[in-house]
ZAMARGU-4260 file (C-alpha; in steps of 0.2 Angstrom, whole numbers, plus 5000, padded with zeros to 4 digits):
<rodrens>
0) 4975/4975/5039 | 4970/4958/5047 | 4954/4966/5053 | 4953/4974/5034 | 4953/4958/5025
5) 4943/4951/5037 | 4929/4962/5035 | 4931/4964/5016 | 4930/4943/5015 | 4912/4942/5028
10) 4906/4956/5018 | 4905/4944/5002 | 4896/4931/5012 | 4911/4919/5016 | 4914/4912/5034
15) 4930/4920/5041 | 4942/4917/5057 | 4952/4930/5067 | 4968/4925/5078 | 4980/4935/5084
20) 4994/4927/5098 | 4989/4943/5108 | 4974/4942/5119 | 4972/4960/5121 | 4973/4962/5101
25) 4958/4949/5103 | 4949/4957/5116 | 4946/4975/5107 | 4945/4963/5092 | 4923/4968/5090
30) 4927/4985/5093 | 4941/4988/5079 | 4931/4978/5068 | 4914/4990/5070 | 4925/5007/5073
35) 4935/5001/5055 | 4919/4995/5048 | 4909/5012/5051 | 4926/5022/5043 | 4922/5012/5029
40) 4905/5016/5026 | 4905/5035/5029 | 4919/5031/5012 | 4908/5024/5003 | 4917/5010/5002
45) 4905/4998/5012 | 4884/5001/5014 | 4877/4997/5030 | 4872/4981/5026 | 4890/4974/5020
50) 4893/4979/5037 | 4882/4968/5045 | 4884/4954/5035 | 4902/4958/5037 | 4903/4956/5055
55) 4891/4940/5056 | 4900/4929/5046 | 4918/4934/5057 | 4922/4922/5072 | 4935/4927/5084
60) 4947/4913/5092 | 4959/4911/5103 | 4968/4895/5099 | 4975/4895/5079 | 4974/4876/5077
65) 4954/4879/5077 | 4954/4895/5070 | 4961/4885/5054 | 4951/4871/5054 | 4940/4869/5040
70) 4950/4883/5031 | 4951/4884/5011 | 4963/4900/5013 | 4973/4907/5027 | 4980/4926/5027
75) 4994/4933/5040 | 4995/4951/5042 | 5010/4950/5056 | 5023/4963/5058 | 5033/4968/5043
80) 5046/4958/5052 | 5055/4942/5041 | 5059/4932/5058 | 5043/4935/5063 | 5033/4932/5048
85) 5044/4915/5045 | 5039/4910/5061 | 5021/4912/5059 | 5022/4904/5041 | 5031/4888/5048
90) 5018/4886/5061 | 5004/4889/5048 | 5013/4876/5037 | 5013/4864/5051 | 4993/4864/5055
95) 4986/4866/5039 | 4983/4852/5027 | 4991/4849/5013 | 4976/4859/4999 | 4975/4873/5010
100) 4981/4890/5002 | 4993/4901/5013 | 4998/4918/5009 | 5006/4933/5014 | 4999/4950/5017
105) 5017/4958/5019 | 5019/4976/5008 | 5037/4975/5007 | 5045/4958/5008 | 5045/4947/4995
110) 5036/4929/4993 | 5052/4921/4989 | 5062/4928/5005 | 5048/4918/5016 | 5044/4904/5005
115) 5061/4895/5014 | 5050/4893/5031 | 5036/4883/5021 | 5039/4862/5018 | 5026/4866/5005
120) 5029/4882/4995 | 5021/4878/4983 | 5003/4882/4990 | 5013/4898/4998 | 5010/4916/4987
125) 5009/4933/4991 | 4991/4943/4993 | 4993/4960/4997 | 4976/4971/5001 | 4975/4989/5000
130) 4967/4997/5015 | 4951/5006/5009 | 4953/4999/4993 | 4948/4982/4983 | 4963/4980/4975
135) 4974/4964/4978 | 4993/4962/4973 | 4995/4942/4968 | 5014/4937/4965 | 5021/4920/4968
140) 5036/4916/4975 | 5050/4906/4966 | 5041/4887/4969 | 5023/4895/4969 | 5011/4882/4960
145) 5004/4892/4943 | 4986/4885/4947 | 4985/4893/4966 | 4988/4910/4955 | 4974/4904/4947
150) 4964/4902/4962 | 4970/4917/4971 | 4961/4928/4955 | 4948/4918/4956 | 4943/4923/4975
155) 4948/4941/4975 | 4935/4942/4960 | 4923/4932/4973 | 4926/4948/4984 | 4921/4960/4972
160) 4939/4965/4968 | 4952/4968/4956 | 4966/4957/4954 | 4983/4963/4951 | 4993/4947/4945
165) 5012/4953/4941 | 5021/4943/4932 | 5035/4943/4941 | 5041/4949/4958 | 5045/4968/4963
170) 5048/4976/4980 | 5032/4986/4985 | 5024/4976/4973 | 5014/4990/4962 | 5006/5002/4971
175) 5015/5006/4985 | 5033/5003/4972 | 5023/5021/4965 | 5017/5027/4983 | 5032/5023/4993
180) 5044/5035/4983 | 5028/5047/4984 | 5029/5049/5001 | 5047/5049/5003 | 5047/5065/4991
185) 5035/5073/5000 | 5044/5070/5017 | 5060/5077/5009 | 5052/5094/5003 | 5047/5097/5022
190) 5063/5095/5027 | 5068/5110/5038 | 5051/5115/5036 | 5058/5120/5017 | 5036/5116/5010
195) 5022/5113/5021 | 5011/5096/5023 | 4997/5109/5016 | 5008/5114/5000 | 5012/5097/4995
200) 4995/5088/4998 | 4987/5104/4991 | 4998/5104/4974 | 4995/5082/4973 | 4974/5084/4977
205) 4973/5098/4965 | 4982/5091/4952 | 4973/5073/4955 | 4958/5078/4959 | 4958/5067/4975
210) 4953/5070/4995 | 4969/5067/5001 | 4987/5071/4998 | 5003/5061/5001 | 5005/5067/5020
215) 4989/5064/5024 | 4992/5047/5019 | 5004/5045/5030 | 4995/5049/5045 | 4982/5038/5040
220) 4994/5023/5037 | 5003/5029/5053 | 5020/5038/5055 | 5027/5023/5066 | 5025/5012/5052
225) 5033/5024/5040 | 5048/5027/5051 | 5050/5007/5056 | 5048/5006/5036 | 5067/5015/5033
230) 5074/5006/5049 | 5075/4987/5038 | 5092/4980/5033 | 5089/4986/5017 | 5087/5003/5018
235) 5102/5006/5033 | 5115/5014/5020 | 5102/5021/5011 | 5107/5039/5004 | 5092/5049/5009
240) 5088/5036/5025 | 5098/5052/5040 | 5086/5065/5033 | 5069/5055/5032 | 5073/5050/5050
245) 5077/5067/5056 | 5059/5073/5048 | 5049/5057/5057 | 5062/5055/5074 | 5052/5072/5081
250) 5035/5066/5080 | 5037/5045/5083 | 5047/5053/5101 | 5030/5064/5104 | 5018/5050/5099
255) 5011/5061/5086 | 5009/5045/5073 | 4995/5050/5062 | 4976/5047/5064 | 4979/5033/5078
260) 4986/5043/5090 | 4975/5060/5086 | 4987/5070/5078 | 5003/5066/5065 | 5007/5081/5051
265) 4991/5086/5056 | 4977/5088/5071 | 4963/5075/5070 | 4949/5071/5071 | 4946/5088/5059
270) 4962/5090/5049 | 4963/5104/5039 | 4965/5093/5021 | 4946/5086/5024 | 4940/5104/5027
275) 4927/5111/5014 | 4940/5129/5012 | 4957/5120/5009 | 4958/5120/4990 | 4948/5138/4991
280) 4959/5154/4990 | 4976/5149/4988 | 4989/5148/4975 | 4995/5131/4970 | 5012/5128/4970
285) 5017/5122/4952 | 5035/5118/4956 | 5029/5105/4970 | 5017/5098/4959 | 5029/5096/4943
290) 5042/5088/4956 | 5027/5076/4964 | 5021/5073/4947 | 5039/5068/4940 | 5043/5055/4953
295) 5024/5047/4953 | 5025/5045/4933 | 5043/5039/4932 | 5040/5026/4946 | 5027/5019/4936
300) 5036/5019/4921 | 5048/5007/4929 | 5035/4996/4932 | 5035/4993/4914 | 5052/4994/4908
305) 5056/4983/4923 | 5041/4968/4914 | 5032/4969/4931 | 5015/4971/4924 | 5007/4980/4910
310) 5004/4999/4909 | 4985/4998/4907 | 4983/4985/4925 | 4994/4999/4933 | 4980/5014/4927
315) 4967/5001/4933 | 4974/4997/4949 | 4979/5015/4955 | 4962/5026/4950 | 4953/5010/4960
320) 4964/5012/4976 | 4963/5032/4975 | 4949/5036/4965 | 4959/5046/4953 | 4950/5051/4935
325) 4967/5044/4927 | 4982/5032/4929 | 4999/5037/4929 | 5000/5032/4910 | 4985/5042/4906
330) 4991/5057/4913 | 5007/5054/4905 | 5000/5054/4888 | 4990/5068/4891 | 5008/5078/4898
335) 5020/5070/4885 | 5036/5066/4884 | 5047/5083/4885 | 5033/5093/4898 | 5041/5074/4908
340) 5059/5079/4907 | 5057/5096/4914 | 5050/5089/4927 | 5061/5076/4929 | 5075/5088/4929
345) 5067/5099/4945 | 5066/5083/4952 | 5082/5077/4949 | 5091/5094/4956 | 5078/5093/4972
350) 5087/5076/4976 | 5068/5068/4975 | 5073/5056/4960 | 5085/5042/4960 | 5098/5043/4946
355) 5098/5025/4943 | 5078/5024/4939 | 5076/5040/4930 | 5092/5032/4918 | 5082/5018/4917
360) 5066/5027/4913 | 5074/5037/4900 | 5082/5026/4891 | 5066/5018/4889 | 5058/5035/4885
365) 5069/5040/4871 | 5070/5021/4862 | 5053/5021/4861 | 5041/5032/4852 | 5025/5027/4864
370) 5027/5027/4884 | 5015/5010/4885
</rodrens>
């Protein structure tokens, strides 16, 4: 993600430094950059000459203190580890002066569980980039200064993105607070090899109209990292936590983690989803879909209910990380209310809903005549 935001910043013309504490991590550093880069532009997402500009104005170092030296801005992209991001943040506190804007790139923790290691929290907030996508999650923590909001909007707009300011924090943040109980579905349907990864991604691309289903995600986000995901404090006494790891424990022991290592759910550098014939010939399966669709719309809904941000930011945000015709609020407009609740119910007796959000969610849903 460091090399991500890196590219996505010299690709808008601004000067941008690399450090990582690992020399190796800084040795492969220009080939990661041009192998990430070139993924880019066969999506579409980069044309050749963001590329180049992108990789001319990126300057590698092997000392922080210079790295940051002259810096408006500073991003850590660390381990989704809180000791280890505290540590870094502290450093970062240390040897940056005091107008300098310091933010997290963390996915999962919180601005206002790491704001503790700052002396100055208020120039600290969360930035969190999507891989692939130029969409930003901006959230303060607890002490966060409302004008470096302000300012945060203002240089993801420099980028050519799209900022997502929520008004208040929310684990996962928006997109993956939708995505992560996605993909936690979509692992419990192949438990026991009960679906295939080509029945659910071929019931979620159909009924998206997207290249890529939820399993294929994972492998491109990496298995490893889905797997250290359920191993945090938080998740330890987790309900659903023995059978997610008995699904992942398998492959992470055969280093089969995804794209990175060549083959995940599926065999790359050809998997089967990217070929021309997968959606050709076969029946889709619409109880899979229903159940996918039920836990994607109700997740979202929470976002509302729960005053995170507003419906029509979450429709924005989501069709420009996946390139989806239509939000989750869209689509439930056009499914309504009762098609919803079937759903929910499959969902529900699948064990692929938690019973606190759906009440939640339907509380909502019957107190109001309009879901946004």
């Amino acid at each position: 993600m460091g090399c991500f935001n890196a590219l996505v910043a010299g690709a808008a013309g601004l000067n941008c430094s690399v450090y990582d504490s690992s020399q190796a991590a800084m040795t492969s550093l220009p080939e990661r950059l041009r192998a990430m880069g070139g993924h880019l532009c066969q999506q579409g997402f980069f044309s050749n000459d963001d590329l180049i500009r992108a990789l001319d104005g990126i300057t590698p170092f092997d000392d922080l203190r210079a790295a940051i030296a002259g810096a408006t801005l500073v991003s850590e992209s660390v381990p989704e580890q809180p000791e280890i991001k505290r540590a870094v943040l502290a450093e970062l506190d240390g040897l940056c002066g005091e107008h300098v804007i310091i933010t997290t790139n963390t996915s999962t923790l919180l601005p206002s569980e790491l704001e503790g290691a700052l002396a100055k929290p208020e120039r600290f907030a969360a930035l969190h980039s999507h891989l692939g996508a130029k969409v930003f999650d901006i959230v303060g923590g607890s002490r966060t200064d409302p004008q470096l909001l302000e300012q945060l909007e203002a240089y993801v707009r420099c980028l050519g993105g799209y900022p997502l300011l929520l008004s208040k924090e929310n684990p996962g943040y928006v997109i993956n607070s939708i995505l992560g109980p996605l993909l936690t579905a979509s692992l419990l349907l192949m438990t026991e090899k009960v679906v295939s990864a080509e029945v659910i991604d071929r019931a979620w691309m159909r009924s998206q109209s997207v290249a890529i289903g939820p399993v294929g995600l994972m492998d491109l986000f990496g298995l490893d990292v889905i797997f250290d995901s359920w191993q945090r404090p938080g998740r330890l006494n987790h309900p659903l936590r023995p059978r997610i790891l008995a699904q992942l424990a398998p492959l992470i022991e055969s280093n089969a983690l995804g794209i990175k290592s060549g083959q995940g759910f599926y065999n790359y550098p050809d998997p089967s989803y990217a070929q021309a014939d997968f959606l050709v010939g076969t029946t889709n399966d619409k109880t899979i879909e229903s159940c996918l669709i039920a836990v994607f719309l109700t997740h979202a809904l929470a976002l509302e209910v729960n005053g995170v941000t507003e419906a029509w930011k979450v429709d924005e945000a989501w069709t420009l990380s996946f390139g989806s015709s239509e939000g989750p609020f869209a689509q439930l407009q056009a499914l309504g209310i009762p098609a919803l609740k079937k759903y929910q119910d499959e969902a529900l007796r699948r064990g692929l809903l938690d019973g606190d959000v759906l009440s939640l969610v339907s509380e909502h849903l019957t107190n109001t005549a309009s879901p946004n």
